[in-house]
C-alpha positions in Angstrom: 50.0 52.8 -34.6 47.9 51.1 -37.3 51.2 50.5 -39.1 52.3 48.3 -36.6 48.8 46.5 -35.9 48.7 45.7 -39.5 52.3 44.5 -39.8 51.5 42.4 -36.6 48.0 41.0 -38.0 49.8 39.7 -41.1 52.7 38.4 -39.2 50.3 36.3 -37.0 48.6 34.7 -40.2 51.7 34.2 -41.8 52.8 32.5 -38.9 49.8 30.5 -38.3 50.1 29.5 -42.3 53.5 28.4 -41.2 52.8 26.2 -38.6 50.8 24.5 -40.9 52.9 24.3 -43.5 56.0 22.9 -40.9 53.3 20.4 -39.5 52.5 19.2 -43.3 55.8 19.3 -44.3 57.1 17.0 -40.9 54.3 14.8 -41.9 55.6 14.1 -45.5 59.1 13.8 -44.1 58.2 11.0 -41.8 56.0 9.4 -44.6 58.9 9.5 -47.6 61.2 7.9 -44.2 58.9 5.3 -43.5 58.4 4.4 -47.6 62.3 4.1 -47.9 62.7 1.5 -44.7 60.0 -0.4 -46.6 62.2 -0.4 -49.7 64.7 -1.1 -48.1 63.3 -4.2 -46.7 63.4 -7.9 -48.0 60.6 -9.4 -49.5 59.6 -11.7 -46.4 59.8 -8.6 -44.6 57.2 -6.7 -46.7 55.0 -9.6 -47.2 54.9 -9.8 -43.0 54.0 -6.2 -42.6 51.5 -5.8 -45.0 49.7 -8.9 -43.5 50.3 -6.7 -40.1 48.7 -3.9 -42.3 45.3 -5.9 -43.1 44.7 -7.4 -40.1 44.9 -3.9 -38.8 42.2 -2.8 -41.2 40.2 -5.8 -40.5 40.1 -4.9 -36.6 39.9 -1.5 -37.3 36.2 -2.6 -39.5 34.8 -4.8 -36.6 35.4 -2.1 -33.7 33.9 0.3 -35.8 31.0 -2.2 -37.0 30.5 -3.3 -33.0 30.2 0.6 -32.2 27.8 1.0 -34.9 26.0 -2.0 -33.5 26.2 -0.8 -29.8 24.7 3.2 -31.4 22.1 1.5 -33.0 21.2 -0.5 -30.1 21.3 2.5 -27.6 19.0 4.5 -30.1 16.6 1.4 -30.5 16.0 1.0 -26.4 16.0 4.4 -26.2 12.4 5.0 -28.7 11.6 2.0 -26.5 12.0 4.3 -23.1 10.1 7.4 -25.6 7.4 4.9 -26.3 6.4 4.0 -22.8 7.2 7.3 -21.5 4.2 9.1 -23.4 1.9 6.3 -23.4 1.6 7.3 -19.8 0.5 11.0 -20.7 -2.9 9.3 -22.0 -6.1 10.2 -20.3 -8.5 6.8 -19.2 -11.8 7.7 -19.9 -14.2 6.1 -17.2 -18.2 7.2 -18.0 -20.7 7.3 -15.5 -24.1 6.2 -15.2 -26.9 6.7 -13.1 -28.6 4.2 -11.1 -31.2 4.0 -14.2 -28.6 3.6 -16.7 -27.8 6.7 -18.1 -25.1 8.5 -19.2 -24.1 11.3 -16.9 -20.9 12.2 -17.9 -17.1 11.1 -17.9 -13.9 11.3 -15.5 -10.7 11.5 -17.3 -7.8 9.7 -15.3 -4.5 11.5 -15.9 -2.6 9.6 -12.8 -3.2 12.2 -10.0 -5.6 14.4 -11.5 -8.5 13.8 -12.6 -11.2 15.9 -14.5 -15.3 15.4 -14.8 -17.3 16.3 -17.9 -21.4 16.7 -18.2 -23.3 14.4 -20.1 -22.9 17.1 -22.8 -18.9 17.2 -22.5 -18.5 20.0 -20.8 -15.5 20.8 -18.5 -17.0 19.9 -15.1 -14.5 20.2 -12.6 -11.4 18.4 -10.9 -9.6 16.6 -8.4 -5.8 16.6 -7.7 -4.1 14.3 -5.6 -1.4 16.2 -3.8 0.3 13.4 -3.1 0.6 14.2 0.8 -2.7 12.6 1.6 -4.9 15.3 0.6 -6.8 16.0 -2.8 -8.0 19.6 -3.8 -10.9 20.0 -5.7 -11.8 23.0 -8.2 -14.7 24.0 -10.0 -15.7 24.6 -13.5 -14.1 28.3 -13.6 -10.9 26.6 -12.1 -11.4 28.1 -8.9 -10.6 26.3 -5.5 -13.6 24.7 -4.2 -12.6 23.0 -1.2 -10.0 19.4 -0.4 -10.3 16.4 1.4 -8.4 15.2 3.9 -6.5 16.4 6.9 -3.7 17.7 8.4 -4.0 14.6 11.4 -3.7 12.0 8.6 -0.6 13.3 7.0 1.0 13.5 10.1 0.1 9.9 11.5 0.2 8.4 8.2 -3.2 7.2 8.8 -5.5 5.3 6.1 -2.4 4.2 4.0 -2.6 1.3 2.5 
């Protein structure tokens, strides 16, 4: 059967080529039509729908200038949206001092965690606000190392401001 696969695979390209061809071809028909009522018409006629014509073009330029004014506008607020967006991912640094002055060490604010460091900088440990009126502490390895708050508060919604 690879006769007949063949014959069809070329008839269905052939056909396709065709299609285009009769679409092109219908295309210039109407075209040469429409160019031979112009002809055909009288000068007042002509002069009325080629002024038809350009202010055709000219609406055609101020959509497409408005559009390009509304993209640019849409881009513009959103880099605006970016730019607050991830000026919110940066940590506040708050350092601590002792009660003679000292430097002990820093917390780093990131919203509802936050994270300790030594005088030295080292990685200290850190608090996470669950958000359900509890925070959960860990230790410098990472590990759990306890939480604060309780199950009564959450459900009592007690000490909310």
């Amino acid at each position: 059967m690879p006769i007949i696969d063949d014959i069809l695979a070329g008839t269905s390209g052939y056909l396709e080529g065709r299609a285009i061809a009769d679409v092109r071809s219908i295309r210039n028909i109407e075209l040469q039509r429409m160019q031979m009522e112009f002809d055909a018409m009288s000068d007042e006629q002509k002069a009325r729908v080629r002024e038809a014509a350009r202010r055709r073009a000219r609406e055609q330029a101020r959509r497409q200038s408005r559009n390009g004014i509304i993209f640019l506008a849409i881009v513009a607020i959103v880099m605006v949206l970016i730019a607050i967006g991830s000026s919110k991912g940066h940590a506040g640094e708050t350092p601590m001092y002792d009660k003679d002055g000292r430097y002990q060490g820093s917390v780093f604010d990131y919203a509802r965690t936050q994270t300790y460091t030594d005088r030295n900088g080292q990685f200290n440990g850190s608090a996470v606000n669950n958000g359900n009126g509890t925070t959960s502490f860990f230790n410098r390895n990472g590990q759990f190392s306890g939480s604060a708050g309780s199950s009564i508060d959450r459900a009592f919604n007690f000490n909310k401001r």
